[in-house]
N, C-alpha and C positions, 0 to 999 in steps of 0.2 A: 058528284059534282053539283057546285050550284046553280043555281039561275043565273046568276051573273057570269059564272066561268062558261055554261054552255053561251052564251052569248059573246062572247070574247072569242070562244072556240070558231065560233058558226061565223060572228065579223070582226077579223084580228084589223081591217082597216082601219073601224071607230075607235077602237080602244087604244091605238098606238098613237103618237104626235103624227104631223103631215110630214114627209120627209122632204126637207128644203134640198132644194138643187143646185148646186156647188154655181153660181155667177162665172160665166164663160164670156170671150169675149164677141161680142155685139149681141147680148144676150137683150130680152126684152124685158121692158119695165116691167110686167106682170111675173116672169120667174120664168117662162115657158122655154126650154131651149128649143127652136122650129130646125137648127140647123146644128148640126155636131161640126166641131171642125176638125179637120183632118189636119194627120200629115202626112209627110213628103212620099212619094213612093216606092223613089227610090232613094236612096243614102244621096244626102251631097257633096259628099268626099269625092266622089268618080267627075261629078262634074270640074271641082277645084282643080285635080290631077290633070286634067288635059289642058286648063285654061289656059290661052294665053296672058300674060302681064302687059297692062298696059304700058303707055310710056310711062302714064306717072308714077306707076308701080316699078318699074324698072328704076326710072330716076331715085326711087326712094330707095330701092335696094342697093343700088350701086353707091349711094351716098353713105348707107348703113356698113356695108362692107369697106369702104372707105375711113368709115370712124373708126371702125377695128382694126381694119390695118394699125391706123394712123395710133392707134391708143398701145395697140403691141409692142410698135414704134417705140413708144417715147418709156414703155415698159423697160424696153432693152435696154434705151440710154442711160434709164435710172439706175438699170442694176451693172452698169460699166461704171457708169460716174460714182457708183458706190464704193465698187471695190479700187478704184483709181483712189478714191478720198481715203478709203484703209488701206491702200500701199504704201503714202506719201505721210498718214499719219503714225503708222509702223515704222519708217525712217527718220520720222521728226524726235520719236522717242530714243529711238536706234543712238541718232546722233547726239542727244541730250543725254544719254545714260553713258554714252564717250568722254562726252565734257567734263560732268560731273566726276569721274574716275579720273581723268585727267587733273583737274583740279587737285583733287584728292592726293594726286603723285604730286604734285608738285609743293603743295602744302607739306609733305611728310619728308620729300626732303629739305625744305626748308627750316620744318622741327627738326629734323635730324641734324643740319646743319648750324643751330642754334643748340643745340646741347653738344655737337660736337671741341664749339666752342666754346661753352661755359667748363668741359671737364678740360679742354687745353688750359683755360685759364688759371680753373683750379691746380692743376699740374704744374704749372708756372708760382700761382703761389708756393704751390708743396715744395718743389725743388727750391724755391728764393728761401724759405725757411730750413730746410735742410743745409742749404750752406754756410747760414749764418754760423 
């Protein structure tokens, strides 16, 4: 080894950078932390578990379960008023697909009734020529 490595060996403090200390909070302007800060020591979850709710923690929750009722509510309405609006427009069509057939029958005896009487007529010709 060299000179310089035994002396690196013998003082690894010189030879390394200073190691900076992570700024905590109320840390002091110099870098020094005088105080760690802790935490809790016991879980805060046990303390929540037993709390009581204030009023205004209640008022909030009551109004909170209030809006979900009230939102489920209007859930329900929408999915009645839905299928009421696809009963009534399955009838609209129902009825329209009626009509339309209707028409139809009645158109075809119509045509029907116009060619019955163009071959009467013709027949009238045929027999008025036949006797001549």
């Amino acid at each position: 080894m060299s000179t310089n490595a035994k002396a690196e060996v013998a003082n690894p403090a010189q030879s390394q950078a200073p190691e900076e200390v992570a700024p905590v909070k109320g840390a002091n302007v110099s870098g020094r932390a005088w105080k760690v800060e802790k935490g809790q020591f016991r879980v805060g979850s046990r303390a929540i578990k037993n709390k009581k709710l204030t009023s205004w923690e209640l008022k909030k929750q009551k109004a909170l379960e209030d809006k979900q009722f009230k939102q489920k509510l209007k859930e329900l309405r929408e999915e009645k008023d839905q299928i009421r609006k696809a009963k009534i427009q399955a009838l609209k069509e129902r009825r329209e697909k009626s009509e339309e057939k209707e028409r139809y029958e009645r158109l075809a005896t119509k045509m029907h009734a116009k060619k019955v009487d163009r071959l009467r007529r013709r027949e009238k010709r045929n027999k008025a020529l036949k006797e001549r």
